[in-house]
C-alpha positions as CSV (number, residue, x, y, z in Angstrom):
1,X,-4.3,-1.2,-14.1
2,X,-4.3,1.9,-11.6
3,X,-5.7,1.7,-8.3
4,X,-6.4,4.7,-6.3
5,X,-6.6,5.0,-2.3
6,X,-8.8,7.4,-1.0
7,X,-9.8,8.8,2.5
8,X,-11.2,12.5,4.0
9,X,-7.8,12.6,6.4
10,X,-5.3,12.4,3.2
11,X,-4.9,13.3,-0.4
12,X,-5.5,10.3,-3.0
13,X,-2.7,8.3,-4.3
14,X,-2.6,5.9,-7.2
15,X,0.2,3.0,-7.3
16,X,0.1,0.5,-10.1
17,X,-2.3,-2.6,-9.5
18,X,0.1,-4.8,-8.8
19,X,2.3,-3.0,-5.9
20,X,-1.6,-1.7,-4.6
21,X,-2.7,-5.2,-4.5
22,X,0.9,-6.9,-2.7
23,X,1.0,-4.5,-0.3
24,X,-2.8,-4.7,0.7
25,X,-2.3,-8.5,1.2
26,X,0.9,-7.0,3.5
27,X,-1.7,-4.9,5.4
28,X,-3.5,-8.4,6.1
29,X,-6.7,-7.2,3.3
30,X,-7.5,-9.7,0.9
31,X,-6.0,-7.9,-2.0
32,X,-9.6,-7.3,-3.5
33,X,-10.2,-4.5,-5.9
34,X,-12.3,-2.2,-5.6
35,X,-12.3,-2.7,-1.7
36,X,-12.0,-0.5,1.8
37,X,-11.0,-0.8,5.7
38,X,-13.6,0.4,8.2
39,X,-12.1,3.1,10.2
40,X,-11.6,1.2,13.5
41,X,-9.8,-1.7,11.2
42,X,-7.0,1.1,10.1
43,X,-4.7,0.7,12.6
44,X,-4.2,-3.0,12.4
45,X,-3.9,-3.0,8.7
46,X,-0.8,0.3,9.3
47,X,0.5,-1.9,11.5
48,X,0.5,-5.2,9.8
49,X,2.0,-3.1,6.6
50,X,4.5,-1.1,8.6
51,X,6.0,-4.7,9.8
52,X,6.0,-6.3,6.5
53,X,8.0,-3.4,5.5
54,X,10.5,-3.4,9.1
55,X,10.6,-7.7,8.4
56,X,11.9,-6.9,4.7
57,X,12.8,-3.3,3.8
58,X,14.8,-4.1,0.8
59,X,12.3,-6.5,-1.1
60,X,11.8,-5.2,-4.6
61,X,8.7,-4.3,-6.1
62,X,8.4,-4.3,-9.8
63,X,5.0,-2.4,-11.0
64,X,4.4,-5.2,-13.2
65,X,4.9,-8.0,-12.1
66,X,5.8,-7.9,-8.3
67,X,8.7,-9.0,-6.6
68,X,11.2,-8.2,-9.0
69,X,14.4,-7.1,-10.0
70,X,13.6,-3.7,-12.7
71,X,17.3,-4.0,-14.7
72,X,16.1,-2.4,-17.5
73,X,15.8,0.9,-15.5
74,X,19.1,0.3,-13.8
75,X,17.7,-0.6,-10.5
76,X,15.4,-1.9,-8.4
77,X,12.5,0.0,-6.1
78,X,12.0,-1.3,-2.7
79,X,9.2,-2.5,-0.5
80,X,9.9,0.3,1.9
81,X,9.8,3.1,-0.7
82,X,6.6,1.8,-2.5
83,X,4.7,1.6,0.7
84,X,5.7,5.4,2.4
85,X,2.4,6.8,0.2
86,X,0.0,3.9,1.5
87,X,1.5,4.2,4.8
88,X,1.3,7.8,5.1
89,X,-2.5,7.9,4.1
90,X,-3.3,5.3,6.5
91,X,-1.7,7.1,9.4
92,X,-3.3,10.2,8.8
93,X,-6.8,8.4,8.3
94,X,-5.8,6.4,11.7
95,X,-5.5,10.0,13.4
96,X,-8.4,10.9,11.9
97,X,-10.4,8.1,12.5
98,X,-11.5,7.7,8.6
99,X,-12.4,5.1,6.7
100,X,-9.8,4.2,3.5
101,X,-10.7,2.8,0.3
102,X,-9.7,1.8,-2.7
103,X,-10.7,1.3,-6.5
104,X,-9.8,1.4,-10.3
């Protein structure tokens, strides 16, 4: 499963459903799918994500099946790189004062 953010202030991104859905629990959300974050709730949830990532940086992410370690591709991706999309669009929908949301 693909899930695709979406707000006027940023161009969509899609992650894989399970990375989308661990780092929306991260951002404090539920995890729900299909789902969105009023506006004036954007800030909180960047900054609830950006500390998950400061807390743990280095925590793999395996597109399948979460926290993982990916040997089969020789390595591993972290939390901090999966997140930079995600936390780009929510900064530039927290400038922007926009809503975000999110679906299959």
């Amino acid at each position: 499963m693909l899930i695709t953010f979406k707000t006027k202030a940023y161009a969509s991104i899609t992650m894989f459903g399970d990375v989308a859905i661990a780092l929306l629990e991260r951002m404090g959300h539920s995890g729900s799918v299909p789902g969105a974050l009023m506006a004036d709730d954007v800030p909180a949830a960047l900054a609830h994500l950006k500390a998950a990532v400061q807390a743990q940086p280095d925590e793999p992410l395996d597109p399948t099946n979460g926290p993982a370690n990916d040997e089969e591709e020789g390595g591993q991706i972290s939390l901090a790189h999966r997140a930079l999309p995600l936390i780009e669009l929510l900064t530039a929908a927290a400038a922007e004062h926009e809503n975000v949301m999110w679906d299959v």
